[in-house]
N, C-alpha and C positions, 0 to 999 in steps of 0.2 A: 504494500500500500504506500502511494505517494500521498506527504500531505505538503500544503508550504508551512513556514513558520510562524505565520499567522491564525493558521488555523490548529498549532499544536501548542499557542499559547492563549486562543482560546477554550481548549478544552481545560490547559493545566489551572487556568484562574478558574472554570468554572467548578473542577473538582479540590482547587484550595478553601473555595467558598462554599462550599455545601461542610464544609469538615464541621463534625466529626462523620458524616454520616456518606454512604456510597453517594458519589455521583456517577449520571449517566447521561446518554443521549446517541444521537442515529449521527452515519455519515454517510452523505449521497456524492454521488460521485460516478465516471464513466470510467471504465474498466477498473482498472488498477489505484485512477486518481481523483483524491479528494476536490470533492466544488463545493459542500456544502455543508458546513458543520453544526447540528444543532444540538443544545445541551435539552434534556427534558428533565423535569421536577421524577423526584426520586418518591411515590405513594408512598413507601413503606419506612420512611426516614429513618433506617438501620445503620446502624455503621459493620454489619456481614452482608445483609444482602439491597436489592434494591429488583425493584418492578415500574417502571412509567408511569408515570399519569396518562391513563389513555387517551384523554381530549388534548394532551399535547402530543404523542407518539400520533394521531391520529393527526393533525395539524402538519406534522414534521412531514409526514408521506405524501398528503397531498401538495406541499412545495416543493418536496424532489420532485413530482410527477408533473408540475406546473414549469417546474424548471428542465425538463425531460434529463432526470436524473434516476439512478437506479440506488436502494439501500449496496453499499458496499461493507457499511462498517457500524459495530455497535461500540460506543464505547464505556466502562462502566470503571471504580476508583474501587481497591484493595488499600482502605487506609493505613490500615496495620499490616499491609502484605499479604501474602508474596506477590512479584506481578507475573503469576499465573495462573490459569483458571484453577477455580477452587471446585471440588465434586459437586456444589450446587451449580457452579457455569454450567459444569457439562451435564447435567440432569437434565438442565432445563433448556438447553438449547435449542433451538427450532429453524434457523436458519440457514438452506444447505448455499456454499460459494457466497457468504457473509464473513466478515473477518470479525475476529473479536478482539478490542484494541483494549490491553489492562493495563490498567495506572498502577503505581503503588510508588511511596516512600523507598527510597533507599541514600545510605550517607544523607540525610537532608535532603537531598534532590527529588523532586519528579520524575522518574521514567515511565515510559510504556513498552510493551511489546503486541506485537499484533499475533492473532494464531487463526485456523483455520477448522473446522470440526472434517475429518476424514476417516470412514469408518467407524465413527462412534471414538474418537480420539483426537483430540485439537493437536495438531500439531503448527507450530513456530514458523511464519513466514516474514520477510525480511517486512521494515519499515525504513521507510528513508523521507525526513526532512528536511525540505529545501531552504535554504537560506535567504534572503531577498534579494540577492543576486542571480539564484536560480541555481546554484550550485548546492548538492548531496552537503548536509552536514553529516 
């Protein structure tokens, strides 16, 4: 998944400001790259798991569809870790050729990692953020 740097520092303010609790929200986008980043309100304000607001998740689809965009990406915050899916991601997964992009703390920083469900097993596909020069950070 490509994102620019703009769109991976809006996710990371949107998941420093929900803290303590998961944040989430959809990425629309054409093949591989992000165009569309929206955060959605997290129903279940947990700090282990998180579910949409469906009149926002619901909102979110019809502007990638407005915008002739496809769901690429979901992305959702591991405050306390790890940044990778936990046995609830993969229980509840539903979407097949969707990336699943995980936050989490580490050293103090924000990272993500993106994965993929194959098989009934996420596995780890590359992420690469552009810089606003357009250059791979």
């Amino acid at each position: 998944m490509r994102l620019t740097y703009a769109q991976w520092v809006l996710m990371r303010d949107h998941i420093v400001a929900q803290l303590p609790e998961e944040a989430c929200g959809l990425i629309g986008g054409v093949g591989h790259e992000a165009r569309l980043v929206l955060p959605v309100t997290n129903e279940l304000h947990s700090p282990v798991r998180f579910r949409m607001l469906p009149q926002e998740q619901l909102e979110a689809f019809l502007r990638f569809e407005e915008a002739g965009l496809e769901l690429i990406g979901i992305f959702h915050s591991h405050p306390y870790g790890p940044v990778t899916p936990s046995p609830t991601d993969m229980a509840e997964w539903m979407y097949a050729d969707v990336k699943s992009l995980i936050w989490a703390p580490r050293l103090g920083l924000w990272s993500a990692r993106a994965f993929i469900m194959e098989a009934s097993v996420f596995q780890e596909r590359p992420l690469i953020v552009e810089l606003a020069t357009g250059a791979p950070a």
